[in-house]
Backbone as JSON, one array per atom type, in Angstrom:
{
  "sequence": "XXXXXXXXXXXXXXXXXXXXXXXXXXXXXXXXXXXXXXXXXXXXXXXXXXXXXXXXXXXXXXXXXXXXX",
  "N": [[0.85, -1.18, 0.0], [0.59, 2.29, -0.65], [1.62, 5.45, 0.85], [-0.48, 8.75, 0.63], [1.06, 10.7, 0.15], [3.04, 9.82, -1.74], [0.94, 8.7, -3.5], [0.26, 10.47, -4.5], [2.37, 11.93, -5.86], [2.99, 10.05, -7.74], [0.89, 10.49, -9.4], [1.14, 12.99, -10.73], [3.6, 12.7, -11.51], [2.99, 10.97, -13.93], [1.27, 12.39, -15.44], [3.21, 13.97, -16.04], [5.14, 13.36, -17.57], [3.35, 12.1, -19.35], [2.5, 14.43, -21.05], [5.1, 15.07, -21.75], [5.85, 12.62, -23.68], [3.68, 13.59, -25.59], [5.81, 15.31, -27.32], [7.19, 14.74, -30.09], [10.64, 14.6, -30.38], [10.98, 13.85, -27.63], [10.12, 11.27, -26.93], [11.22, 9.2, -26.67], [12.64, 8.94, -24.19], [10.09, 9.9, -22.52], [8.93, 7.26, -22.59], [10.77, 5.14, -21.35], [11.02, 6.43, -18.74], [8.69, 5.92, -17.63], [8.86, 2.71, -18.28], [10.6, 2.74, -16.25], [9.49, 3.6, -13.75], [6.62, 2.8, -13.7], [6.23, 0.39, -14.2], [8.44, -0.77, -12.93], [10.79, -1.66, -13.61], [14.04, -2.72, -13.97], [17.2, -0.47, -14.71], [19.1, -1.68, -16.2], [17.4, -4.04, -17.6], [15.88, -2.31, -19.23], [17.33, -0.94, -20.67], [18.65, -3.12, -21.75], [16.15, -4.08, -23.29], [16.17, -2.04, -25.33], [18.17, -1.92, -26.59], [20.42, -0.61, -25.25], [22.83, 0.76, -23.33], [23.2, 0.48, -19.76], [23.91, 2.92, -18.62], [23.7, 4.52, -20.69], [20.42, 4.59, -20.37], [20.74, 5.8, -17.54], [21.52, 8.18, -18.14], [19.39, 8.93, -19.62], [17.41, 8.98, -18.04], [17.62, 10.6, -16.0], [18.06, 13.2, -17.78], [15.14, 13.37, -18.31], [13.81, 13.75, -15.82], [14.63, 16.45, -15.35], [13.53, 18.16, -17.33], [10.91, 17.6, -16.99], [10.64, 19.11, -14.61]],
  "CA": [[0.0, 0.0, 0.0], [1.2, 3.4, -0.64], [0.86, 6.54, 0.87], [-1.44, 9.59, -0.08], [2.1, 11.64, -0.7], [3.22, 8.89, -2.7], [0.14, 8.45, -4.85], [-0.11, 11.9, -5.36], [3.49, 11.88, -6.19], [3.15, 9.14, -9.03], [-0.26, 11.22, -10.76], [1.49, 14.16, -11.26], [4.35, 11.85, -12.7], [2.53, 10.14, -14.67], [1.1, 13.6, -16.18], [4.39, 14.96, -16.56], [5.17, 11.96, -18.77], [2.44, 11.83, -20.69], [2.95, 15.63, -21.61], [6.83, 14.62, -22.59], [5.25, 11.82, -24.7], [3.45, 14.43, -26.74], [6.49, 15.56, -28.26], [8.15, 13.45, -30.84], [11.85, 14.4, -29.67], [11.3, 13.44, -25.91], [8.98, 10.14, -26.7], [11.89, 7.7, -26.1], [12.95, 9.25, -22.93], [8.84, 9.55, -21.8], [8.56, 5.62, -22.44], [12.28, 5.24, -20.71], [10.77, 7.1, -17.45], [7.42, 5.06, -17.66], [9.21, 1.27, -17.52], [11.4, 2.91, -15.13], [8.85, 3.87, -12.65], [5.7, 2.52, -13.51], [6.5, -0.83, -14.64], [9.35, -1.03, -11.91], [11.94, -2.43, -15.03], [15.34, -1.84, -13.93], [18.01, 0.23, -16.18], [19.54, -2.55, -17.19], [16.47, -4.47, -18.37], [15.56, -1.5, -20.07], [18.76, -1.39, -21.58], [18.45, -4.69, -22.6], [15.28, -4.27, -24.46], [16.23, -1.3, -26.13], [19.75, -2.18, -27.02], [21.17, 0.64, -25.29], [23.96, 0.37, -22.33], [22.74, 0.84, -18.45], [24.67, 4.44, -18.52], [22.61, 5.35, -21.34], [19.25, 4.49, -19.57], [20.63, 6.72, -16.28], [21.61, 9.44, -18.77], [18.14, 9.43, -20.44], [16.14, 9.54, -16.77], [18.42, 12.12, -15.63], [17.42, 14.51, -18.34], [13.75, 13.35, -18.43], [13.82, 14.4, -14.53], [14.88, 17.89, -15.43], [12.74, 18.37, -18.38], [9.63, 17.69, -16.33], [10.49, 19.77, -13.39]],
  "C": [[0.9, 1.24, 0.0], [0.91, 4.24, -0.06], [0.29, 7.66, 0.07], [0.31, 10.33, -0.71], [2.5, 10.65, -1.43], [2.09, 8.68, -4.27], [0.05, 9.69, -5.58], [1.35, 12.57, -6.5], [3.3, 11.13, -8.16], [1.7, 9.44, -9.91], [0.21, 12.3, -10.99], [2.92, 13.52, -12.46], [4.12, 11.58, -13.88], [1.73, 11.12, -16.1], [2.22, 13.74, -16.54], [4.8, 14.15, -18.12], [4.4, 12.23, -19.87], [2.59, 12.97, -21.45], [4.45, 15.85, -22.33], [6.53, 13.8, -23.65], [4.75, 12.79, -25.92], [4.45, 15.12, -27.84], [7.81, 14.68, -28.51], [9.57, 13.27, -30.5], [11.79, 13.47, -28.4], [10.42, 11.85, -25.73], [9.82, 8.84, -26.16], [12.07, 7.64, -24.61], [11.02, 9.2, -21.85], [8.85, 8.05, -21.55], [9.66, 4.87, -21.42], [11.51, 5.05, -19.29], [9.34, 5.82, -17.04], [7.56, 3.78, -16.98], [9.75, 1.61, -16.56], [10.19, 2.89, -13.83], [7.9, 3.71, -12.75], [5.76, 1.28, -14.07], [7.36, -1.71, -14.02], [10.27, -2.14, -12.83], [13.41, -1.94, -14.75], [16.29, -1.19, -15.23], [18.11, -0.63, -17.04], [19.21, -3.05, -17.96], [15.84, -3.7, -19.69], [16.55, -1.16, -21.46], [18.62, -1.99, -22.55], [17.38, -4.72, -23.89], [15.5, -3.12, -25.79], [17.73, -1.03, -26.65], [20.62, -1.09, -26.89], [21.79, 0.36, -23.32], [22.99, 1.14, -21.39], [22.75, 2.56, -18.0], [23.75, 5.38, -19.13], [20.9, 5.91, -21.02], [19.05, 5.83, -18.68], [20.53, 8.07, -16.84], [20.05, 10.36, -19.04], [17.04, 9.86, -18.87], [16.53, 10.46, -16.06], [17.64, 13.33, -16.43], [16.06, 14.0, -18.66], [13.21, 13.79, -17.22], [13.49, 16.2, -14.79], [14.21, 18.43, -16.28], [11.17, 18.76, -17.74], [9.58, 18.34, -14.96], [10.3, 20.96, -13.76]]
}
C-alpha cells in the first residue's frame, strides 16, 4: 500500500510523462521514465530491451527528470 504523498506523487508523474510523450523528440525518454517507474523495469532491463547500455538508460532519466520539473 502506498501513501497519499506517494500516490499523489506518481499522478502528477505520470502527467508529466504523458505531456513529454506528446512531443516526438522526448517520446523515447517519456517511455524510458514510464518502464522505469511505472513498470518497476530496472536500467539494465531496459537497456536490454532497447539495445542501449545501463549508462545510457541513467543518462536518459536524468534529463527526463529535469525536463519535467
Amino acid at each position: 500500500m502506498i501513501s497519499d504523498k506517494e500516490e499523489s506523487f506518481y499522478i502528477k508523474l505520470k502527467e508529466k510523462i504523458e505531456e513529454l510523450n506528446k512531443e516526438k523528440r522526448f517520446k523515447k525518454i517519456a517511455f524510458i521514465m514510464y518502464l522505469y517507474y511505472f513498470e518497476k523495469i530496472t536500467q539494465k532491463e531496459i537497456g536490454e530491451r532497447l539495445n542501449l547500455g545501463q549508462s545510457q538508460i541513467s543518462r536518459l532519466l536524468n534529463l527526463g527528470k529535469k525536463i519535467i520539473k
